[in-house]
N, C-alpha and C positions, 0 to 999 in steps of 0.2 A: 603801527602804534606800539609804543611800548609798554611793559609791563605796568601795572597799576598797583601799589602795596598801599596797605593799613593797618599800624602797630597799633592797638588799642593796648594803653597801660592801666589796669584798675589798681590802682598804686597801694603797695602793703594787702593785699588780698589776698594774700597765702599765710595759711595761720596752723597752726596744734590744733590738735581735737579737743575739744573743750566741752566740758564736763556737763555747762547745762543744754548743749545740746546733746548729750545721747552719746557724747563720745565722737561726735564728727566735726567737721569745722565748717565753717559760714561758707563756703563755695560746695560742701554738699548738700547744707539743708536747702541754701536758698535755690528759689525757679529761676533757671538761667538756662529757658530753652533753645536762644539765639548763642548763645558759647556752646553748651553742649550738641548743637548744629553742627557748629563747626569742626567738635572731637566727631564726631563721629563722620564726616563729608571729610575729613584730614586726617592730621593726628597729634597724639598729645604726647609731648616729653617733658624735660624737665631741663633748666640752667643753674648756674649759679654765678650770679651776677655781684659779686662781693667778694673777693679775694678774703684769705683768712687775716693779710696782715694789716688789712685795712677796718676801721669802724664800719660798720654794716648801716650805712647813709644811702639816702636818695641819690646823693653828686656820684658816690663811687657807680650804684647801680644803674643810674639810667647811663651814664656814661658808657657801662662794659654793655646795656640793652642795645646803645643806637650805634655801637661797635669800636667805641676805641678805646685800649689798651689802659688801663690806668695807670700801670705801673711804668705805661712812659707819658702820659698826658695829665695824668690828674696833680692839682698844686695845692685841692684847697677848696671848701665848696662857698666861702665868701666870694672870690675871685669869677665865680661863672656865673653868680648873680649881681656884678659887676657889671657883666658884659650885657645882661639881663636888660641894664637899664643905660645903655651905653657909655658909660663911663670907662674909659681906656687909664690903663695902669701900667707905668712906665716902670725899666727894669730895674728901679728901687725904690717900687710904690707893693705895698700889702692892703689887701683887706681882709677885715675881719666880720665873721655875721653880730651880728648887735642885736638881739633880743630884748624887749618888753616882758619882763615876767613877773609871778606873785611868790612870793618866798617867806613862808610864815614859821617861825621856829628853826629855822634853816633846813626847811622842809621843800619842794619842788611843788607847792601846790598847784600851779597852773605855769606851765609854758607859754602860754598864750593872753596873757593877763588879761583874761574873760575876754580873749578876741577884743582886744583895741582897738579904738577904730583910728583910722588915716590919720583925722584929725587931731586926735587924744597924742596919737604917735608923734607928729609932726613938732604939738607943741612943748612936749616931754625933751625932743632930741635938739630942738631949739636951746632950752635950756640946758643939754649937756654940752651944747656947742658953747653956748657963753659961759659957762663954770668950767668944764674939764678940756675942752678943744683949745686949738691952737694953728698957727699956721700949717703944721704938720701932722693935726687929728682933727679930720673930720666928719664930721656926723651924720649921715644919709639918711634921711625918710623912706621907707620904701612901703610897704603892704603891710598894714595892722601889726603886727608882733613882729614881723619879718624884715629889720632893716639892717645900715651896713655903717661901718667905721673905718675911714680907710686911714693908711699911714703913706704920708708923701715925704720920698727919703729927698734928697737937694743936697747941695754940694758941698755943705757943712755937716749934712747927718747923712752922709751917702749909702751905710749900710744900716740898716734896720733892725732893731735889737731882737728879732725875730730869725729863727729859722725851720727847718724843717723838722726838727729835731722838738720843736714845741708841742705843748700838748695843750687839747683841749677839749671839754664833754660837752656834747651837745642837750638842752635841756632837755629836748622828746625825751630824751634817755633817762630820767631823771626825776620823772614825772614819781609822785608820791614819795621819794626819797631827799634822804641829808645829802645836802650838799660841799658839807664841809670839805670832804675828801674829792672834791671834783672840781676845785678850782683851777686854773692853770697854772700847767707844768713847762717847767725850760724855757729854753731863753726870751728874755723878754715878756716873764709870767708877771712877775713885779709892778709891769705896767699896766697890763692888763686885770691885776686884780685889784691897785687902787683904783681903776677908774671904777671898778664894779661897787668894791665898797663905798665910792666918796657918791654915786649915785644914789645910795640909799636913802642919806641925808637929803639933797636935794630933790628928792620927790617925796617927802615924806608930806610935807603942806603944800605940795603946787595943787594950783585950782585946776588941772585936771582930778588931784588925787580928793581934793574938796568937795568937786561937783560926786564923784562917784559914790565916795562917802555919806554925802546925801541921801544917792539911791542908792544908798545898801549895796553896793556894787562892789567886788574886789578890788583892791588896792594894786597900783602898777608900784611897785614896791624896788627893783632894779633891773638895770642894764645887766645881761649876762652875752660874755662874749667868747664865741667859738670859730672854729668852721674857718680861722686863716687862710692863706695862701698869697703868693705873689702871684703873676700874671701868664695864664696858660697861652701854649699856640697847641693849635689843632689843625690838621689838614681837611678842608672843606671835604662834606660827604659829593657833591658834585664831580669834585676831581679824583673821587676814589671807586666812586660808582657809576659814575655819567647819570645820576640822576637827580632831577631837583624837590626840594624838599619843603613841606613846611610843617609847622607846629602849632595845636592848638591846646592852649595851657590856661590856669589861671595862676600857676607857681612860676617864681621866677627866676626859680633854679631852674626848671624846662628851656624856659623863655630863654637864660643865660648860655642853657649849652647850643638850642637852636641859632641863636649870634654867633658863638665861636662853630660850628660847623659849617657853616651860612647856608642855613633855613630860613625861610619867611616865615614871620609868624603874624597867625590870624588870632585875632582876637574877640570873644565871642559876648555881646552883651549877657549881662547876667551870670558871669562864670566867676563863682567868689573862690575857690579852693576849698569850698568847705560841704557841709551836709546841704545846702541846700543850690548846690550848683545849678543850675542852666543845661543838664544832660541833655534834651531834643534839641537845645541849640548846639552845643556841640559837636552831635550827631549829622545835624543840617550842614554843619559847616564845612564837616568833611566830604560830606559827598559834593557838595559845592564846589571844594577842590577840588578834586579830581579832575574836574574839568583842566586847572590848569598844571595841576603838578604828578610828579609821578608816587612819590611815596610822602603820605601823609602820618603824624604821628599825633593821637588824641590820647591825652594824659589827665585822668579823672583822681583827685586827691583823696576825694570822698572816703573808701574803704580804711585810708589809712589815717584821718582825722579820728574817724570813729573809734580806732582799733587803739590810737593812745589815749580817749578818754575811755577804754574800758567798754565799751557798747555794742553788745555784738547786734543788737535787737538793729541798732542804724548801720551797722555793717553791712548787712543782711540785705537791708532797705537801699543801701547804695550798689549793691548790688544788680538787686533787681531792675533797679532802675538804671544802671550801666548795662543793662543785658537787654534793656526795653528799647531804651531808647536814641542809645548811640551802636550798639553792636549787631545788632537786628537788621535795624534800615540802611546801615553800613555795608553789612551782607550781601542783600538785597541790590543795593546798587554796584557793589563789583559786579556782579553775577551779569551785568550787562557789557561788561568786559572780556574781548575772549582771550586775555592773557592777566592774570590776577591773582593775590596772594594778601591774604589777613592773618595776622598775628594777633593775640590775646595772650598776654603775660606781663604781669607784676613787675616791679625792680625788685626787691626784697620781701621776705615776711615782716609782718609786725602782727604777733599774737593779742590777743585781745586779751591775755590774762595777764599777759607781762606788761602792757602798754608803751610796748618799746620797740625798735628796730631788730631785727636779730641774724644773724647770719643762714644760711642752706640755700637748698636749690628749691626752687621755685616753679609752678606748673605751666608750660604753656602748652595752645593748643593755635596749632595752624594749619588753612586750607585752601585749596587754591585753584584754579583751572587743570593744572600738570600735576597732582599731587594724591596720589593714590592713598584712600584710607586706609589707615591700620585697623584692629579689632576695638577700639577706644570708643564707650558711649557717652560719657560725661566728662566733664570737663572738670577736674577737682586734685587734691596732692594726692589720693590715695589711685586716681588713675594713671598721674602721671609716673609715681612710682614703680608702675607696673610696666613702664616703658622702656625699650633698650635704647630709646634717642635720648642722647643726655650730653649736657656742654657743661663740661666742668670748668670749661674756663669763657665765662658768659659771652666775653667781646666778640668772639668768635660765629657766634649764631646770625649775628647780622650777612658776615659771606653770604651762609647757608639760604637766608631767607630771600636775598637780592636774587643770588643767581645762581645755589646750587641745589642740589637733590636731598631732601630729607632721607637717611637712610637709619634702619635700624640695626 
């Protein structure tokens, strides 16, 4: 039988010590006796999964977590929630993430224009499809705030006024601030910031913005778009590791890099990507697998939903409740395996004072059949800095965790 692995990611859960707790951060106040299990049955070090030259994103970090290189794979985090939703992008096709958001005074006041729902989405981007789209812009629906704008180049426009060289901020990051200074940069910025602008007008009385207005509800005020790229290749983690894999996500950034690595992905009723996710089901769904795969990756949003509206109080609470109910019975059922290895660690910090992504290395803790504990009792950043296991260069850790020796 071969080995059995489970990367639990509680996404953005590594944070600053923050002030109104005492000076500690949410992975040491909160009860998280099922991880601290695990520091101490293993051990705990620390990665850093975001290159300096890169924006400190989800795409770069779960990327360098499930082990490949970014700095030859990564294109773009619109591009992998592409693949997310199988949409194939030929090599002079781009996409761009396309955002729902609330922007008052040219202020960032919500990223998430109070969580949109599908439908609010669908009909808003409907309408950018018949005002700003065209044969060669078009407008994807995807998940509440979280949709895509692709650009299909063709044999009259074969190169794309885009390139690598463009720039662009992603709203998380931007959350409580002007935006003025944060529109896109470089080639191809021109286009993307009429359409941002000429969306403002057009939702200004659409009867989505109508009906909300009614209920006192924030206004979806504009498109904002980031997160470019053209069309990545990845070498499947099968052909790299002989092992098969699947993903259980409710983002579809996860979902997109599990397509390009080719993982299967489960999908779990009730798993919104937010504070009130579906944790005992995604915990079930893991062990479920196991039966048929060899490494399984469950990726909880929660922590870091919380962490950019500023909440540590539901930080804390997704915590506990990722330590209850997916990492615990998770545990539990390797332990019935006699060759096995669990992983717990973050892609990125995202502080709860900043409400934003941010660059460092990050705690994890892993434990396993062959894997002799170190002195480590809690699972937290102030233990993992006390660690000599450290990957400065994140992509790296996944060798380590498939098939070689933690050493310190």
């Amino acid at each position: 039988m071969s080995r059995k692995i489970i990367i639990v990611i509680p996404d953005g859960c590594a944070d600053h010590p923050i002030e109104s707790l005492g000076g500690k951060t949410s992975l040491q106040v909160a009860n998280l006796p099922a991880m601290d299990a695990i520091a101490k049955a293993g051990i705990v070090g620390r990665s850093d999964n975001v290159p300096a030259k890169y924006t400190p994103g989800s795409e770069v970090a779960n990327m360098s977590l499930l082990g490949y290189d970014p700095d030859v794979y990564f294109t773009g985090r619109a591009p992998i929630e592409a693949a997310a939703r199988g949409i194939e992008l030929g090599p002079d096709d781009w996409a761009v993430r396309c955002n729902l958001v609330t922007i008052q005074d040219q202020v960032m006041v919500d990223f998430t224009a109070d969580h949109v729902s599908n439908d609010e989405a669908r009909q808003l981007l409907q309408t950018a499809q018949q005002h700003l789209g065209s044969s060669q812009l078009e407008f994807v629906p995807g998940v509440s705030y979280r949709n895509l704008l692709l650009y299909r180049g063709n044999a009259s426009h074969k190169n794309a006024p885009f390139s690598k060289d463009t720039r662009t901020t992603a709203p998380h990051d931007l959350t409580d601030m002007n935006v003025q200074d944060n529109f896109p940069r470089g080639p191809g910025s021109d286009l993307l910031s009429r359409l941002m602008d000429e969306s403002v007008a057009l939702f200004a009385e659409h009867p989505v913005n109508q009906a909300r207005r009614a209920a006192n509800r924030r206004l979806v005020t504009n498109l904002w778009l980031w997160g470019l790229g053209g069309a990545p290749a990845l070498p499947s983690f099968e052909s790299r590791f002989a092992m098969k894999g699947a993903m259980i996500t409710a983002v579809d950034l996860l979902r997109g890099l599990a397509a390009l690595i080719g993982w299967d992905r489960i999908e779990v009723e009730g798993a919104t990507g937010y504070l009130d996710t579906n944790y005992a089901g995604k915990g079930q769904a893991a062990i479920d697998a196991l039966a048929k795969y060899d490494i399984v990756c469950v990726h909880i949003e929660a922590p870091d939903e919380a962490s950019h509206e500023g909440r540590v109080d539901e930080k804390i609470k997704a915590l506990e409740a990722i330590d209850s109910h997916i990492v615990r019975p998770i545990h539990e059922a390797l332990r019935q395996y006699p060759d096995y290895r669990i992983l717990v660690m973050p892609d990125h910090p995202t502080p709860v004072t900043t409400k934003k992504h941010s660059h460092g290395m990050v705690p994890l803790a892993v434990c396993g059949s062959d894997i002799e504990p170190d002195n480590a009792t809690t699972y937290d950043e102030v233990a993992a800095a006390a660690s000599k296991i450290a990957f400065p260069q994140g992509w790296k850790l996944i060798e380590t965790l498939v098939r070689g020796r933690f050493q310190g």
